[in-house]
C-alpha positions, 0 to 999 in steps of 0.5 A: 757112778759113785756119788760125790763126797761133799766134805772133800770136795769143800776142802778145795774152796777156801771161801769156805772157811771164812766166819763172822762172829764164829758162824760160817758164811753159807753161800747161795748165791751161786747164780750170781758167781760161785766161790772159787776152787783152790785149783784156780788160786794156785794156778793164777798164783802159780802164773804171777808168781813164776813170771809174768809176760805179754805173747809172742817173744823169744823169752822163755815168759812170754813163750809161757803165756803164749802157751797159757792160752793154747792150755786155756782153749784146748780146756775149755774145747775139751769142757764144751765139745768145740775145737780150741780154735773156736775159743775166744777168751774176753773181759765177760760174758757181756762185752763179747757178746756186744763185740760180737754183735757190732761185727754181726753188722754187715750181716744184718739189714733193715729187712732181717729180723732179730729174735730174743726171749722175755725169759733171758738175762739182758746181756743175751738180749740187748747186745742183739737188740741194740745191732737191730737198732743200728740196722733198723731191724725189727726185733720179736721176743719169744714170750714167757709163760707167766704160769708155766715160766717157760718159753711159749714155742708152740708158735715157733713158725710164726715168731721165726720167720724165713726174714728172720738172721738171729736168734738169741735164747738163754739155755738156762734161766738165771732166775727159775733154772729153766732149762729152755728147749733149745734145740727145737729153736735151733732146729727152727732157726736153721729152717729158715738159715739164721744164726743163733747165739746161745747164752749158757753163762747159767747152764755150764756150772750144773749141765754137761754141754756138747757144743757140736751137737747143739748145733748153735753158732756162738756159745757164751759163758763166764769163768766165774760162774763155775768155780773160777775168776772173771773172764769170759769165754765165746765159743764160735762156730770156725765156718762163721768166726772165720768170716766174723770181721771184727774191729780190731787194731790193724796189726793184730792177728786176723786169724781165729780165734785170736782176731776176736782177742783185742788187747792183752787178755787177762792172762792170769784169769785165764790160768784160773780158767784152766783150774777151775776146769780141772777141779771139775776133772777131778770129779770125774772118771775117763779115759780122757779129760772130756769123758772125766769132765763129763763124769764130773758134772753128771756127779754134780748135777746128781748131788744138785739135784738131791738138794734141790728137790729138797727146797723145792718141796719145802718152798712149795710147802710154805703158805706165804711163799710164791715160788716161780718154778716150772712145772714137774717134768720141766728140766731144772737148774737148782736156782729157785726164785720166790717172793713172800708175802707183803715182804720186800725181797732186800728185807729177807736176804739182809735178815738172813745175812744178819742172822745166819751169814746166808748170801742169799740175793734179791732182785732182778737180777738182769732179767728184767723183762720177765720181772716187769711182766710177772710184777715183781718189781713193787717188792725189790724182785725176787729172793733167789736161792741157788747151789753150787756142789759144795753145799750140803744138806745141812746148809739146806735145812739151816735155810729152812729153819732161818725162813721159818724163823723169819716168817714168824718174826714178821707176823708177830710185828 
């Protein structure tokens, strides 16, 4: 497999060339949303501009935007290893999942548990957390390791139970790049038949997925995290979408995947959507989009991981740096959560916005049960770097330079 050519690769992004006092912006802040690839610019232009319209006309527009979305679905089947038949396109990942759980109602009842993680971002917990408390179901949360920063499974039989409906878990963590065991929840969760919701809103911009051979009933993930607009994607498992009951307007279509789309979706998102995708084609090599796509994402997984392990040393070299890493042998996004010493997270992202136009982000971030159990609220989260392809070596290693800097600049106040 030949490796990627990071140069050519950054001239798809046009975010790239913007400066600020003559400096480039460098962008770490890929966890939070990456930048977008000109191949999703030129396709939500190209769709704006070449006429825009709602579904189902006679008119040559509206036929366009009803294949549009056929373009869009069969993309991300090809992406994701479903059938387009199972996507469901939305404003983000949050509100399907709130949608999709409202409709999980009838399926639930006072006696039926709902399981979800301390490691997860809360938009893959409360959606299920709030559906149990509509049904007053009790809820169990697989804990967090505040050592390890991985889920603790080995009472997995006990945490699910044959009482329990749903299971809710994070492939990947937004905040430690955890990549959690999902498959042995999976397995667990189907022991006892309850469904289970896999938020990959972090995972898909850094791992190939296959969502048949997960073997999970809905699977989300957002545009925007891998190169594209804001425009959230669920894929759904066609033997429960087709039973799903949704609320809808009582004329619109009641077949899949369609019935779960309220409203008109946001078609030029979804243009971008499909650009966003063929960027990532464009990586890879095949016989068919699936295998290029594949190729693709082992080719960025690869330069991830050479960056990545770079930070990781360096991180770990740093006396007054604490970084929440899992241990080695642990699968890992390149996302790296720290905190310095008696140092407030706000006070190191904006330092090195000021000095170096690095986006490095501070907080939360959404996780907020993990980050009231290991403490760091007191000072302003965690500081979280995370790559995207399109960051270099040399980016790396202005990142080490500015942290030093920082460091010592702190000491001698």
């Amino acid at each position: 497999m030949s490796t990627l050519s990071v140069q050519q690769l950054r001239a798809d992004f046009p975010a790239l060339q913007e400066t600020k006092d003559r400096k480039p912006f460098i962008y770490f802040d890929g966890p939070g949303g990456t930048q977008m690839a000109q191949q999703a610019v030129d396709a939500m232009v190209g769709y704006i501009t070449s006429g825009m319209a709602n579904l189902h006309g006679a008119f040559e527009t509206s036929v366009k935007t009803d294949r549009l979305l056929e373009d869009g679905r069969k993309a991300v089947a090809d992406l994701l290893n479903c059938t387009p038949q199972e996507v469901a396109f939305g404003q983000n990942m949050t509100s399907l999942a709130f949608s999709i759980a409202r409709s999980l109602g009838p399926f639930i009842t006072a006696s039926d548990e709902v399981v979800v993680t301390e490691l997860d971002h809360r938009a893959n917990v409360d959606p299920w957390v709030t559906l149990a408390k509509d049904k007053g179901a009790p809820v169990t949360f697989i804990p967090v390791n505040p050592d390890t920063y991985t889920l603790e499974l080995d009472k997995l039989h006990e945490l699910i139970t044959e009482n329990t409906k749903l299971v809710a878990v994070g492939l990947s963590s937004n905040v430690t790049g955890t990549v959690t065991d999902i498959a042995r929840i999976i397995a667990r969760a189907k022991e006892v038949n309850a469904l289970v919701v896999v938020d990959a809103v972090h995972a898909v911009p850094h791992l190939s997925l296959d969502f048949k051979d997960l073997g999970c009933d809905v699977l989300l993930c957002s545009a925007y995290k891998f190169f594209g607009p804001h425009v959230g994607i669920a894929v759904i498992a066609a033997s429960l979408f087709e039973k799903l009951p949704v609320y809808k307007l009582q004329p619109a279509p009641q077949e899949i995947p369609d019935k779960l789309e309220t409203g008109t979706q946001n078609h030029e998102a979804i243009a971008g959507l499909i650009g966003a995708i063929s960027f990532i084609e464009n990586l890879g090599e095949g016989a068919t989009r699936r295998e290029r796509l594949q190729s693709g994402m082992q080719r960025i997984e690869a330069h991830e991981q050479e960056l990545s392990d770079r930070i990781e040393a360096f991180l770990k070299r740093v006396p007054e740096v604490r970084l929440y890493r899992a241990p080695e042998g642990t699968p890992k996004t390149p996302t790296f959560a720290f905190t310095l010493d008696n140092i407030n997270a706000r006070e190191a992202s904006a330092w090195f916005a000021e000095r170096y136009n690095m986006n490095i982000a501070d907080g939360h971030f959404y996780a907020s049960t993990m980050a009231e159990k290991l403490g760091v609220n007191p000072m302003g989260g965690w500081i979280r770097i995370g790559l995207a392809p399109y960051n270099t070596l040399e980016e790396v290693e202005l990142f080490e330079q500015g942290l030093q800097a920082f460091l010592s600049e702190h000491s001698s106040q």
